[in-house]
C-alpha positions in Angstrom: -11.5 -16.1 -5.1 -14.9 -15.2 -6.7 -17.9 -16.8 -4.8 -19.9 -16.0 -7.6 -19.9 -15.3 -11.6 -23.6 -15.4 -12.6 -25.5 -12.5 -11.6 -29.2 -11.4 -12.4 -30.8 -7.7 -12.1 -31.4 -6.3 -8.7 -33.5 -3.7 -6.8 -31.4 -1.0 -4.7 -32.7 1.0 -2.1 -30.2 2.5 0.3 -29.9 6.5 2.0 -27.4 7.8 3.8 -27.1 9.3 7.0 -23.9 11.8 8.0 -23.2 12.7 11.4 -23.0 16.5 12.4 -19.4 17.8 11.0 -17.3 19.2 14.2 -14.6 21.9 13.7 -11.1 20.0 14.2 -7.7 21.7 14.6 -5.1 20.7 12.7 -1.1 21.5 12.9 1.9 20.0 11.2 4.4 19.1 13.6 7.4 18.3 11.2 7.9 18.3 7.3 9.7 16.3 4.9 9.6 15.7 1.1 6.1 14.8 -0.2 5.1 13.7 3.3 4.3 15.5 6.8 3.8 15.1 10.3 0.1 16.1 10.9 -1.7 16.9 14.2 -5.5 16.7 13.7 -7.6 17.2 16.9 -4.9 15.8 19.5 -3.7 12.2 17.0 -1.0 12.9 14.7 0.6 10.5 11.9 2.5 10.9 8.9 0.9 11.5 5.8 2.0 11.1 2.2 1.6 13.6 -0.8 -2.2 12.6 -1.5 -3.2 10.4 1.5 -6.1 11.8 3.5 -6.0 11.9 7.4 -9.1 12.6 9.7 -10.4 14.6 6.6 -7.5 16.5 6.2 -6.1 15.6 2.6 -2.1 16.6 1.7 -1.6 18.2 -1.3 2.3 19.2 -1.4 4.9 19.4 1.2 8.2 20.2 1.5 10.8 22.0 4.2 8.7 25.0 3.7 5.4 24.4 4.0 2.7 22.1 3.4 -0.7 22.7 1.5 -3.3 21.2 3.0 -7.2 20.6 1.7 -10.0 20.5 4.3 -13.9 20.5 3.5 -12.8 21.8 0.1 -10.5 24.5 1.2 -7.1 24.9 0.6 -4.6 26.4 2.5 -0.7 26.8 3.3 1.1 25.9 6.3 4.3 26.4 8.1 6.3 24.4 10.5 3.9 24.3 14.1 1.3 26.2 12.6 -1.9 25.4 12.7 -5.9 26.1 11.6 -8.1 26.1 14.3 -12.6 26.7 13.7 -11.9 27.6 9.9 -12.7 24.4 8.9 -15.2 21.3 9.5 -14.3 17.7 9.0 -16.5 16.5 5.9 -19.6 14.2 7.4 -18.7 10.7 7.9 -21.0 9.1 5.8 -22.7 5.7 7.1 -24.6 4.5 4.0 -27.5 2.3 4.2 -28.3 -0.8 1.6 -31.4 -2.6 2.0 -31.4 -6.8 0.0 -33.2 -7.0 -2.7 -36.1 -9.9 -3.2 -32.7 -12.7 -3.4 -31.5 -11.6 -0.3 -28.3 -9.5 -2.1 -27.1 -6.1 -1.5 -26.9 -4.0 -4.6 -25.4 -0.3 -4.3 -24.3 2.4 -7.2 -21.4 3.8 -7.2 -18.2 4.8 -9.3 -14.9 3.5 -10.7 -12.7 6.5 -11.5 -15.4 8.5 -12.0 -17.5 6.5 -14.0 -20.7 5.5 -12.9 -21.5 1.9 -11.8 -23.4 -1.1 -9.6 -21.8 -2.8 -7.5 -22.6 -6.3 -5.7 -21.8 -6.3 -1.9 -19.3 -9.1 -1.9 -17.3 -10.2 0.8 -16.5 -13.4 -0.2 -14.8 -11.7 -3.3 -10.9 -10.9 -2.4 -11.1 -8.1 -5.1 -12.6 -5.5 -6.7 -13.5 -7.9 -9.6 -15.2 -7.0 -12.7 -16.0 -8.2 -16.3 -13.7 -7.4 -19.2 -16.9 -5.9 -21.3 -17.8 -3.7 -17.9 -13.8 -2.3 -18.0 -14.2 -1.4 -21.3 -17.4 0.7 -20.7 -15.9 2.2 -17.8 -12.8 3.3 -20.0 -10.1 1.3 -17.4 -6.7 0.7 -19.7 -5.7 -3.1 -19.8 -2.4 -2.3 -21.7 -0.2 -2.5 -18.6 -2.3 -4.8 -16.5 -0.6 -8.2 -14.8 -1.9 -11.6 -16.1 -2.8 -13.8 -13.7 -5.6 -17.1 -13.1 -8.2 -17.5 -10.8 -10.4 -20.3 -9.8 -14.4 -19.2 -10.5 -16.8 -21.2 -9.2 -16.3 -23.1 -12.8 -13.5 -23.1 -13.9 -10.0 -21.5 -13.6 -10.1 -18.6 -15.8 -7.4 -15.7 -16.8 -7.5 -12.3 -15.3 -5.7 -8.8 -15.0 -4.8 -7.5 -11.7 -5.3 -3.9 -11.5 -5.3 -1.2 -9.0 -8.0 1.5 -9.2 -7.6 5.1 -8.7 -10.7 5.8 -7.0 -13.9 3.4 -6.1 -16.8 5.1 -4.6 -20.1 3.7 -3.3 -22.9 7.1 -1.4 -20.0 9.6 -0.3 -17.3 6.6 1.1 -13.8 6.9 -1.3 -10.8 5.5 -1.6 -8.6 7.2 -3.6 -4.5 7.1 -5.0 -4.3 3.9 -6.5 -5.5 1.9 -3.1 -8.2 -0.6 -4.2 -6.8 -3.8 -5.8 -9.2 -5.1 -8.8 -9.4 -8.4 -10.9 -10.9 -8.3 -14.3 -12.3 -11.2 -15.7 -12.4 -11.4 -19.9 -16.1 -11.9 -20.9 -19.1 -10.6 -20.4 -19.6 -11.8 -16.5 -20.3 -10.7 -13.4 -22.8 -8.6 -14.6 -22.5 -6.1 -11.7 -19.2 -4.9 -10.3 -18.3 -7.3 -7.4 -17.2 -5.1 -4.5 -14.7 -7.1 -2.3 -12.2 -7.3 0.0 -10.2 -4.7 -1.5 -12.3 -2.2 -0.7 -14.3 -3.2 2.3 -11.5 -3.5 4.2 -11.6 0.0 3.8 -15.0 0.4 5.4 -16.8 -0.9 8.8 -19.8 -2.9 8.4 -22.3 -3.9 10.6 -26.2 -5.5 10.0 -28.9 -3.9 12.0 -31.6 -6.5 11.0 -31.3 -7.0 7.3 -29.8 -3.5 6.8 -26.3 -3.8 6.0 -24.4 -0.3 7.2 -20.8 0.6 5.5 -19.2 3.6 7.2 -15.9 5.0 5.5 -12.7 4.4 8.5 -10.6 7.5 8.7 
């Protein structure tokens, strides 16, 4: 649901403070198509074509070899081999958002690349956004799913989306993960950052200062 529609101009301050990258070792224990058994420092899962794990993102795999991205790098590796002090984990970024004079937490940010606000919401179950805002930020309705929602007005029609990338200070998600609702209209006036995406994130207040960290 959207807790709210109506939304005025607000005041951002925020910083962001990343903890000291540490070298990691990383191995893949087994390979498959598009997907691979990955051991970073000691924890191992399975990771798809494009998923990111402990800062390691996988490019391609196959039965022989994967290619692997860390920090920026890329390299190739066989079955049980493994990288060890070439590369750092990129800083986990805990990002910092200070209310403006209403009391609301405003942050910039970006929806595939474009550039955006975005309204700290988490009574918002989506990503949710105004059809003028998709159309500046160049998002394609033509496929979308129609749905209804109820605002705090009225029931209104919407698009269900899924977003390719969302990013607010140096937190992303990526490949498609962030669900998004788009309301036809002019309104909400910022992007409202929901559910969809925080549950992506930790967040804790340390007095008024709300803290989102990226979870790997």
């Amino acid at each position: 649901m959207i807790s709210r529609l109506l939304i005025t101009t607000f005041i951002l301050l925020s910083t962001s403070a990343p903890v000291n990258a540490q070298a990691v070792n990383v191995k893949v224990i087994a390979l498959f198509s598009d997907k691979a058994l990955i051991q970073v420092d000691g924890e191992q899962k399975i990771v798809n074509k494009g998923e990111t794990f402990k800062g390691v993102l996988l490019k391609s795999a196959s039965a022989r070899g994967a290619v692997v991205e860390i920090d920026g790098k890329i390299s190739r590796l066989d079955l049980n081999q493994s990288i060890a002090g070439n590369f750092k984990k990129p800083d986990r970024t805990r990002l910092k958002i200070y209310p403006d004079s209403f009391g609301m937490y405003v942050v910039k940010g970006k929806i595939n690349g474009q550039a955006t606000r975005f309204l700290v919401d988490t009574g918002a179950t989506f990503v949710t956004l105004s059809g003028d805002k998709a159309a500046r930020l160049k998002i394609d309705l033509s496929n979308a799913a129609r749905s209804t929602a109820q605002t705090a007005a009225s029931i209104v029609n919407v698009y269900q989306i899924r977003l390719n990338l969302v990013s607010i200070g140096g937190i992303e998600v990526r490949q498609r993960q962030v669900e998004a609702m788009v309301i036809p209209g002019d309104q909400p006036f910022d992007v409202l950052l929901g559910n969809s995406f925080l549950r992506h994130t930790s967040m804790e207040k340390a007095g008024v200062v709300l803290e989102i960290e990226k979870r790997f």
